[in-house]
C-alpha positions in Angstrom: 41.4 -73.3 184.9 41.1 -69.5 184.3 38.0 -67.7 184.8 36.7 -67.4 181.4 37.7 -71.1 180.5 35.3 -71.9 183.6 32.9 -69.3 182.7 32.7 -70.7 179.0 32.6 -74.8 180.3 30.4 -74.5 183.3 26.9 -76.2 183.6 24.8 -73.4 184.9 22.3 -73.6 187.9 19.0 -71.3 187.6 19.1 -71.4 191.4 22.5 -69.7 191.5 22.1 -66.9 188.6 22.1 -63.4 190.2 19.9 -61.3 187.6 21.6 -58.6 186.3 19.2 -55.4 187.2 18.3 -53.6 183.7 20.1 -50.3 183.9 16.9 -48.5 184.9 15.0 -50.2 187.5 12.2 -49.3 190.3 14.4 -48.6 193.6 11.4 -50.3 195.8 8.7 -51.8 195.9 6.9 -49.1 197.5 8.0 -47.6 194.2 6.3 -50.8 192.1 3.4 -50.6 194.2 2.4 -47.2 193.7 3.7 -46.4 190.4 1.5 -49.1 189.2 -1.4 -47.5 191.0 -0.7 -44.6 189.4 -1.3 -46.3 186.1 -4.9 -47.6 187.4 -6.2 -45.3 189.7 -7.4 -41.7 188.4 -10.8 -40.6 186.1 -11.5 -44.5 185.7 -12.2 -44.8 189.1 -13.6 -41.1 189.6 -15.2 -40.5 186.9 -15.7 -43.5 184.7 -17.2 -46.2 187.5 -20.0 -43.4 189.4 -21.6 -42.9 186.2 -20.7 -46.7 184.9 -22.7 -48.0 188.2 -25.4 -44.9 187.6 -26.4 -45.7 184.2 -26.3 -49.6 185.1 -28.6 -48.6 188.5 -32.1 -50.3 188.3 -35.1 -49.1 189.7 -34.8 -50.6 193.4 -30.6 -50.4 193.5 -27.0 -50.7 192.3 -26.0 -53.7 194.1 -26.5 -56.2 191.2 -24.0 -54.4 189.5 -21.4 -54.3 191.9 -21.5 -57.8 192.3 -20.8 -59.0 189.1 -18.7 -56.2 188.7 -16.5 -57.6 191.7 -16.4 -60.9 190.6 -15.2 -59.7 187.3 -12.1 -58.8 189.2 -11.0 -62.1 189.9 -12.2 -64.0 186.9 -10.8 -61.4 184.2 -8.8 -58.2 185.4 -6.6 -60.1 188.0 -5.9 -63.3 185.4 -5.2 -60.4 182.7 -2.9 -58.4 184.7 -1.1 -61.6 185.8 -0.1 -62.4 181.9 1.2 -58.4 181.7 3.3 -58.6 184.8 4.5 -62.0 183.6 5.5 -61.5 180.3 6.9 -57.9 180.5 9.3 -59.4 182.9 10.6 -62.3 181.4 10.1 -60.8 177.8 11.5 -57.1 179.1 9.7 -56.0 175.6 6.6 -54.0 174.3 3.3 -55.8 174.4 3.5 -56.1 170.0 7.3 -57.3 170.6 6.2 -59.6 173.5 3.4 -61.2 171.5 6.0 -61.9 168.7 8.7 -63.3 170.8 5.8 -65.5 172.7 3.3 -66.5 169.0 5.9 -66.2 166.5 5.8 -63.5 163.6 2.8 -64.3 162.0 0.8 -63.0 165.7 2.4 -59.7 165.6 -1.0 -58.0 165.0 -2.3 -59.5 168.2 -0.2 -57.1 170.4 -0.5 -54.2 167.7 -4.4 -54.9 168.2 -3.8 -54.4 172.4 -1.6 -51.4 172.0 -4.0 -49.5 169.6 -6.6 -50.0 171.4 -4.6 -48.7 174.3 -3.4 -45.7 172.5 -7.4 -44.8 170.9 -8.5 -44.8 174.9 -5.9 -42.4 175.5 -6.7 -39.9 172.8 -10.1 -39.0 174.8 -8.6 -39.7 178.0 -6.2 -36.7 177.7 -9.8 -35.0 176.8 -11.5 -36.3 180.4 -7.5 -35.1 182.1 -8.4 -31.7 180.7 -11.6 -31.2 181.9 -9.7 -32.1 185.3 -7.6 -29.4 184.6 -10.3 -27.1 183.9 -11.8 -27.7 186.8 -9.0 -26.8 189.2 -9.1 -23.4 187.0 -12.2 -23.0 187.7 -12.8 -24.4 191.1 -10.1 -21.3 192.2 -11.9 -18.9 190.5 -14.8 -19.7 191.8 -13.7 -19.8 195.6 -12.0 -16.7 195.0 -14.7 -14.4 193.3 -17.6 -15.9 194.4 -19.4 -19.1 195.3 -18.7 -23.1 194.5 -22.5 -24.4 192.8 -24.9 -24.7 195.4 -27.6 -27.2 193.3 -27.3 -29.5 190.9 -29.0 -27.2 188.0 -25.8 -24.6 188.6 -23.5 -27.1 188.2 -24.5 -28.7 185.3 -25.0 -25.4 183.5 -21.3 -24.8 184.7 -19.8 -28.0 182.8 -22.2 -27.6 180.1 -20.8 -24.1 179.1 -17.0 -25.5 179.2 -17.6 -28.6 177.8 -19.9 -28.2 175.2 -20.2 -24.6 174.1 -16.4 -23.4 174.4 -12.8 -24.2 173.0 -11.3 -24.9 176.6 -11.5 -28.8 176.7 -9.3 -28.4 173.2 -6.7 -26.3 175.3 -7.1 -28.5 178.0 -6.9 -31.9 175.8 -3.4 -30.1 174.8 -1.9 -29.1 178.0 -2.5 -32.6 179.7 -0.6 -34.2 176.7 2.4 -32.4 177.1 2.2 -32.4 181.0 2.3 -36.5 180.5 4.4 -36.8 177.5 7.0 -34.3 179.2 7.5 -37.2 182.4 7.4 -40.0 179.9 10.9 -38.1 178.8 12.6 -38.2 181.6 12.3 -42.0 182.3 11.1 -44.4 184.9 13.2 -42.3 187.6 11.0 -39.5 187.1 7.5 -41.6 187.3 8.8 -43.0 190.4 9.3 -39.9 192.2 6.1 -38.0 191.1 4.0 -41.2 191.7 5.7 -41.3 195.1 4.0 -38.2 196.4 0.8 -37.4 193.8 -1.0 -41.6 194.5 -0.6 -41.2 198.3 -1.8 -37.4 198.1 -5.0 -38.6 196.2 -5.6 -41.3 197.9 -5.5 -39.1 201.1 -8.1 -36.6 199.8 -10.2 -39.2 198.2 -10.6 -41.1 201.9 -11.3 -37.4 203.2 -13.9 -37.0 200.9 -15.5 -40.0 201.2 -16.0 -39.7 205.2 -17.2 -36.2 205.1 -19.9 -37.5 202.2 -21.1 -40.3 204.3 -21.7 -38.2 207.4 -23.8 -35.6 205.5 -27.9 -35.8 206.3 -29.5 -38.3 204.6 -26.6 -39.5 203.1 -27.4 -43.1 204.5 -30.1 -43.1 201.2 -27.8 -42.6 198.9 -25.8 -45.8 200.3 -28.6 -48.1 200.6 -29.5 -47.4 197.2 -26.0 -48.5 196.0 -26.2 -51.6 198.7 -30.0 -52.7 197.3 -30.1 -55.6 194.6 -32.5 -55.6 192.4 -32.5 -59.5 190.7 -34.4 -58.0 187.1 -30.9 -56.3 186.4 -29.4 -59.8 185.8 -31.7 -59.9 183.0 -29.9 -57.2 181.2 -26.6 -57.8 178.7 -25.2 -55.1 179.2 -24.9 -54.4 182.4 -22.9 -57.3 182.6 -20.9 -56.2 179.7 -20.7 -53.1 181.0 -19.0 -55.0 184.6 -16.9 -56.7 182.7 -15.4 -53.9 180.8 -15.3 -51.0 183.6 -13.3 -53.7 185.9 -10.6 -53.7 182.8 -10.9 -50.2 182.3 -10.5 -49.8 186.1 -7.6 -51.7 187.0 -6.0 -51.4 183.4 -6.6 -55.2 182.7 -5.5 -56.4 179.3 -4.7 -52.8 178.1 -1.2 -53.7 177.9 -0.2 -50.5 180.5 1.2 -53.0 183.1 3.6 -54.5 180.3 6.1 -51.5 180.6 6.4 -50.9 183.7 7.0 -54.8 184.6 10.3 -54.7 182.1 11.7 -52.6 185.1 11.3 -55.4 187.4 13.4 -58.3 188.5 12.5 -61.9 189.3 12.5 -61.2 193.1 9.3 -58.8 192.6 6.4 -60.8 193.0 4.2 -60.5 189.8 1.5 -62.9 191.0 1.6 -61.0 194.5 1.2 -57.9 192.5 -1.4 -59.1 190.3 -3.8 -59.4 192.7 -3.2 -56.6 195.4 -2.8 -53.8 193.4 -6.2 -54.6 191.5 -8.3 -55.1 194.8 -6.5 -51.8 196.3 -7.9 -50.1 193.3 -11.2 -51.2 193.0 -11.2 -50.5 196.8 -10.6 -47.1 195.6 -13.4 -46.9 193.0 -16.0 -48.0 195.7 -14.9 -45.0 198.2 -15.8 -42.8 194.9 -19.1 -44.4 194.3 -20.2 -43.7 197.7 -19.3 -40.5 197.7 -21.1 -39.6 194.5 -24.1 -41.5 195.5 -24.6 -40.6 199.2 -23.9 -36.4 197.7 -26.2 -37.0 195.3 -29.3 -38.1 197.7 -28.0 -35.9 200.7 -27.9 -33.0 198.0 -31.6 -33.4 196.2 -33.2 -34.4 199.4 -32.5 -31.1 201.4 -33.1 -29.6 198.1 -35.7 -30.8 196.4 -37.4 -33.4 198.9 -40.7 -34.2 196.7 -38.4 -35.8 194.5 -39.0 -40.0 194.4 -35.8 -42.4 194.8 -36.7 -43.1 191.0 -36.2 -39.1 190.1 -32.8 -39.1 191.8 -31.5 -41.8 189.7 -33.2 -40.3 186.4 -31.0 -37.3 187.5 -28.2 -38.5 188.2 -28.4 -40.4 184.9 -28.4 -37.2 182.7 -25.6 -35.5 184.5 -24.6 -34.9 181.7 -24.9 -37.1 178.1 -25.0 -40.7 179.3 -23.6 -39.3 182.7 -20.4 -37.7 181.8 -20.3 -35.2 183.6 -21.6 -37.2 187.1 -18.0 -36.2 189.2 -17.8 -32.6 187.5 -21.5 -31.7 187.8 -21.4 -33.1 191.8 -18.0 -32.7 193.6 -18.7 -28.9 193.5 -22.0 -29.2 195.1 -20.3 -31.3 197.7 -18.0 -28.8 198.6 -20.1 -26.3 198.4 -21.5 -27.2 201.5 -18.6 -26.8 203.8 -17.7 -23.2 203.6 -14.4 -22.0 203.2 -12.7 -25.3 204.0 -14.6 -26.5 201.3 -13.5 -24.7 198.8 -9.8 -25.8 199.3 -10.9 -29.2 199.7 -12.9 -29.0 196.3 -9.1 -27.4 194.5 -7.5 -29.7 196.4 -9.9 -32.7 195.0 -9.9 -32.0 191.5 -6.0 -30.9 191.4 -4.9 -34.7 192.6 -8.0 -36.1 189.9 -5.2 -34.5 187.5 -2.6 -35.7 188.6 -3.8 -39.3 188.6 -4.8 -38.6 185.6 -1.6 -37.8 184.4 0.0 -40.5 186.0 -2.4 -42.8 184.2 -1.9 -41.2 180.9 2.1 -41.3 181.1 1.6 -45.2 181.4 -0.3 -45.1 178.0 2.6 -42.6 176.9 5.3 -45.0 177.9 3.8 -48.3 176.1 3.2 -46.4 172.8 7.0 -44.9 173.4 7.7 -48.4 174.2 6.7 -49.6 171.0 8.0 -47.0 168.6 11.5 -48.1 170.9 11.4 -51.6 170.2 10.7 -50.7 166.4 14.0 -48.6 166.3 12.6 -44.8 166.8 14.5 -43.7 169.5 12.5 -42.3 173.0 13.8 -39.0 172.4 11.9 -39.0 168.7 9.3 -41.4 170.1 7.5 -39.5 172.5 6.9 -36.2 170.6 5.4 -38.7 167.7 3.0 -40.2 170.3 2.1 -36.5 171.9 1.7 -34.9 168.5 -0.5 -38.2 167.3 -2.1 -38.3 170.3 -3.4 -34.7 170.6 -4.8 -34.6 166.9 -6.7 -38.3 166.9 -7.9 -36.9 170.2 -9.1 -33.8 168.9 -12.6 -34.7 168.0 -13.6 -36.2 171.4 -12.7 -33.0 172.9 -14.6 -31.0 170.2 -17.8 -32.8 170.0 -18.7 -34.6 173.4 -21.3 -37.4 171.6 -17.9 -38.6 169.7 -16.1 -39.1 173.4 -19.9 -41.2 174.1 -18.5 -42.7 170.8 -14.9 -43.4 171.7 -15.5 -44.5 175.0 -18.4 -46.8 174.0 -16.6 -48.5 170.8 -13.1 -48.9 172.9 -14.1 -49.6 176.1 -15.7 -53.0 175.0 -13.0 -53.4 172.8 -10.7 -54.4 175.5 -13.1 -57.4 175.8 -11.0 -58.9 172.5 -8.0 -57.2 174.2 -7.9 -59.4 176.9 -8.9 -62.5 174.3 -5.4 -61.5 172.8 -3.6 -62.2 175.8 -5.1 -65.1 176.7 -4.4 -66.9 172.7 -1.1 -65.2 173.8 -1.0 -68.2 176.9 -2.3 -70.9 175.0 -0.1 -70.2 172.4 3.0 -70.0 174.3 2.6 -73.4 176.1 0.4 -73.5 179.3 1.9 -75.6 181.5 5.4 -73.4 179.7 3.6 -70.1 180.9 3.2 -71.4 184.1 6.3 -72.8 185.0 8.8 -71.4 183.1 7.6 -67.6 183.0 6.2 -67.1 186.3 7.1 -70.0 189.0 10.6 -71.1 188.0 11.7 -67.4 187.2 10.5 -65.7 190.3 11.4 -65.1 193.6 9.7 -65.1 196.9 6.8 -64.8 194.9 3.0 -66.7 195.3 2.3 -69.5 193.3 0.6 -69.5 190.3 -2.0 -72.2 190.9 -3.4 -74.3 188.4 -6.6 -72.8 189.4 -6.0 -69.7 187.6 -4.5 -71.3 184.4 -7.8 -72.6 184.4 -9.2 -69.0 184.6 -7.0 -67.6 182.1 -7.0 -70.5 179.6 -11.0 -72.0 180.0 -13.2 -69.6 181.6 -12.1 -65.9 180.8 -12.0 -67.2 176.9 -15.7 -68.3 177.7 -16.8 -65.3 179.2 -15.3 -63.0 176.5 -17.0 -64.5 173.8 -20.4 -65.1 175.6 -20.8 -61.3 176.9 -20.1 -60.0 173.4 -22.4 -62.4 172.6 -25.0 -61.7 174.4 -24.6 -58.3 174.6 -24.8 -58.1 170.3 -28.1 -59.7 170.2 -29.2 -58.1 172.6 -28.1 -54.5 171.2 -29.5 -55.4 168.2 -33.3 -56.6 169.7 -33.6 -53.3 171.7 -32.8 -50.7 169.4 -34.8 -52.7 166.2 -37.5 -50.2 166.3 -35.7 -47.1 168.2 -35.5 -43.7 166.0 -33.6 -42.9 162.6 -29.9 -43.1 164.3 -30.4 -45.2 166.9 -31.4 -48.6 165.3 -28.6 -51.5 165.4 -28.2 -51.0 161.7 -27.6 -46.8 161.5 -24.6 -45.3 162.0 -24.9 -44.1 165.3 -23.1 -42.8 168.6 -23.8 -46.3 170.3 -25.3 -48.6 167.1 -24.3 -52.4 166.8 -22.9 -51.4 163.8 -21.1 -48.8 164.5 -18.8 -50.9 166.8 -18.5 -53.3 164.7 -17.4 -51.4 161.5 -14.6 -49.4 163.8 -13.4 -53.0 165.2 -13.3 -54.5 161.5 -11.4 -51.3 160.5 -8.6 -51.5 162.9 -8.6 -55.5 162.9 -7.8 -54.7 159.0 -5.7 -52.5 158.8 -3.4 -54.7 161.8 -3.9 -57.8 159.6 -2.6 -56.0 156.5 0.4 -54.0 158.6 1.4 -57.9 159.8 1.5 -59.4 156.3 3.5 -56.8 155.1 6.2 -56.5 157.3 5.8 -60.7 158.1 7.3 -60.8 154.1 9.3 -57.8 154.2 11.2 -58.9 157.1 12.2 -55.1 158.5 15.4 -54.9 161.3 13.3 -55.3 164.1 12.6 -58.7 162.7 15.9 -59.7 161.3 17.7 -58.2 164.7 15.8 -60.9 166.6 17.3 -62.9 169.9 18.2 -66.5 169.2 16.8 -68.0 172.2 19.1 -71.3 171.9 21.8 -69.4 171.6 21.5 -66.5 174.2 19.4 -68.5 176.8 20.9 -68.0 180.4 19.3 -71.1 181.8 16.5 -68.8 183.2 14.6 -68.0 180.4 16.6 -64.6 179.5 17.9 -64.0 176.9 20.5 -60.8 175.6 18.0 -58.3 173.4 20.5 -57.2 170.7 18.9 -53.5 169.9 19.9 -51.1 172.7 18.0 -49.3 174.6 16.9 -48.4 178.0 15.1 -52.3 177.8 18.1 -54.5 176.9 20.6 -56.1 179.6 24.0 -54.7 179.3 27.1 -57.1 179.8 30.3 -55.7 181.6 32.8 -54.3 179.3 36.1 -56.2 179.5 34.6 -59.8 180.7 32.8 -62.2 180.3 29.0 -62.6 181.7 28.9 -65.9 182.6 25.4 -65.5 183.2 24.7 -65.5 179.4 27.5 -68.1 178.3 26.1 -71.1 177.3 28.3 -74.5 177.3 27.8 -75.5 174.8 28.8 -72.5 172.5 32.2 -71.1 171.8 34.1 -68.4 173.4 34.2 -66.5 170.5 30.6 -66.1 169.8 29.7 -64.4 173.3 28.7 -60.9 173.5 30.7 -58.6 175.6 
């Protein structure tokens, strides 16, 4: 019997199936690991969670918050990242073509609902990456002419001038796009490298910082504010909203980032090992930055202002800025102020690797909207310029008027509360007791088990919480802001109204729903071009994806891959 009469009659064993590694691939898992830290850790954990966990402080402490924001780790983001890594490896497709493949045609506006919402937090994220890049501009300037802010008031009126009364942050919002979208060109070999020397870099500085803060006088205050529960904040929707959705925008959960990266991987990396470091690592990293904010701020406004009350501290560090955006930018300086010379390089040093995580983090939103465009037909090399270009002009009120960033970041951060409901319908859809066996325990390697436990998670409780902390958090937003001013009342058309949200939410879910219909009738290429899983399955749940591209497995010219012959199908119909 020849090779190709064996290859063609042969019953095939999962067990025995060699992968065949997609021709652009992570070289390590060193690479994996910090590549997909990249993608989490930057201004979410630097500047979103300080002023997240400020504005959420009650009047005795923070610790209430940080609670349910840790649990939230393990009871949404980790679940959530688990069904990214999962499917982007098995699927080795875009979250909208993922959802398709996994919920059939009529579901495509599920994943186009994750990726958009993905793609709207980037268009004022690129705004926050500028302001980083501002600030190492300025931070130079300042230690080269003069003096870093000594006091809080300087500071503020520093940021205030740049980022509401000038045109940088629109320069700023432009140069960070085309820094990202210029690595999301060059491919996964490029990421890999850069993340390979900017995530350990930052992480370096950002441990640096973070013992220096702590050992400052009465620094000790700052951190037993943060450490001190105070059991009336339970009482309060949002903050547990607010938990909810800062651990998702932390660690990236259910924004469909993770999806991409995870087509580069094989079966022998671990997803659920993955899934559950790389989250704690990162929200490791977002507590070192609380601490350091908080134990600057007290050390700072103690020696500085010492008839201030505990309560005025938190008051200011609440209005650093509107609803506290400017809490890293207006503090950091002041930080480094205090060390002299060695401070000053510390504080360039600080805010040039917060721009480089940030740019890391913004080529993963890059590469899942170049993903997409991809799997559609555009080709990377079009793509990307189409996502920069979109990118920089939907971003371009957020960096113009800072109450529309509030807006943005309010709307579309809880948004990714019905993100993560997608993925989950995404499970139940797809077969549970399918997901868990055939997606993640029978096709990795060497991996930990995916435990009932967590099917549980994903499939009973997250569901539950999602739709209870919107909930709760609507009726609640509508009770407290019944009798506020013209603009602010649940039912005006406000920078953080009830119905605001919900009219931006409708819009989008619209417009998907619409978009879905049409091309579910009009059946375009991407459709048509689809993988017949009976007739391409390997016996491991792969299949060959017909359209080329950097995604789709190649077969050896000249032979045949036995590895996609089935038995039962003839010779003549397998691809070479």
């Amino acid at each position: 019997m020849t090779e190709v009469e064996y290859a063609g009659n042969r019953q095939h064993d999962t067990d025995d199936i060699e992968e065949p590694k997609p021709p652009q691939a992570f070289s390590s898992s060193a690479a994996i690991v910090f590549s997909c830290l990249g993608t989490v850790v930057g201004t979410g954990n630097i500047w979103r969670f300080p002023r997240i966990a400020a504005q959420n402080s009650a009047s005795q402490g923070t610790l209430i918050f940080l609670v349910t924001w840790f649990v939230f780790l393990f009871l949404w983001s980790s679940p959530m990242l688990l069904i990214e890594y999962a499917i982007g490896r098995y699927f080795k497709k875009s979250p909208i073509q993922s959802f398709r493949k996994a919920m059939g045609d009529k579901f495509v506006w599920c994943g186009a609902w994750v990726t958009s919402v993905t793609f709207l937090i980037s268009c004022y994220y690129s705004v926050v990456l500028g302001w980083c890049f501002y600030y190492v501009y300025k931070t130079i300037q300042l230690s080269a002419t003069g003096e870093l802010p000594q006091a809080e008031p300087e500071s503020q009126e520093i940021f205030e001038a740049f980022a509401e009364k000038s045109y940088w942050p629109i320069m700023c919002h432009g140069l960070a796009i085309l820094a990202s979208g210029a690595c999301v060109i060059g491919g996964i070999t490029w990421i890999e490298k850069a993340n390979m020397v900017l995530v350990p870099t930052l992480l370096l500085i950002i441990v640096g910082t973070y013992c220096w803060s702590v050992l400052n006088k009465y620094s000790d205050y700052g951190i037993k504010f943060l450490f001190t529960p105070d059991l009336e904040a339970l009482q309060d929707p949002r903050l547990w909203v607010d938990s909810a959705s800062q651990n998702a925008f932390d660690t990236g959960a259910a924004m469909g980032l993770i999806v991409p990266y995870a087509t580069y991987m094989t079966r022998k990396h671990g997803v659920v090992r993955f899934s559950t470091l790389i989250p704690a690592m990162n929200n490791f990293v977002s507590m070192l930055c609380a601490l350091t904010i908080f134990s600057t701020v007290f050390s700072t406004l103690i020696q500085t202002q010492s008839t201030l009350s505990r309560t005025g501290i938190v008051e200011i560090i609440k209005q650093s800025g509107p609803a506290s955006t400017g809490l890293t930018f207006i503090w950091i300086p002041v930080l480094f102020a205090q060390v002299g010379i060695l401070g000053k390089i510390l504080c360039v040093l600080f805010f040039l690797c917060l721009s480089f995580a940030g740019v890391s983090s913004l080529i993963a939103n890059f590469e899942l909207t170049s993903l997409t465009l991809q799997d559609f037909g555009i080709p990377r090399k079009y793509g990307t310029p189409i996502v920069i270009i979109a990118t920089f002009l939907i971003g371009l009120p957020s960096a113009m008027e800072i109450e529309i960033l509030r807006n943005q970041d309010f709307v579309w951060g809880f948004a990714l509360m019905l993100s993560g409901i997608m993925f989950q319908l995404l499970v139940i859809k797809y077969g549970v007791r399918k997901f868990q066996q055939e997606v993640v325990n029978d096709y990795g390697e060497k991996d930990w088990r995916l435990t009932i436990v967590t099917m549980i998670i994903i499939v009973v409780i997250a569901p539950l919480e999602a739709v209870g902390l919107l909930a709760w958090w609507a009726l609640e937003l509508i009770r407290s802001t019944a009798d506020e001013a013209p603009g602010n009342r649940w039912y005006d058309y406000g920078v953080e109204t009830f119905v605001t949200v919900i009219t931006e939410w409708v819009a989008l879910l619209l417009l998907l729903l619409f978009v879905n219909v049409l091309v579910y009738y009009l059946r375009p290429s991407w459709m048509r071009e689809d993988t017949d899983e009976s007739k391409y399955a390997n016996g491991d749940g792969q299949f060959e994806l017909k359209s080329s591209g950097a995604y789709s497995r190649p077969f050896e010219p000249g032979a045949v891959n036995s590895a996609y012959v089935n038995s039962n199908e003839n010779l003549s119909d397998v691809k070479y």
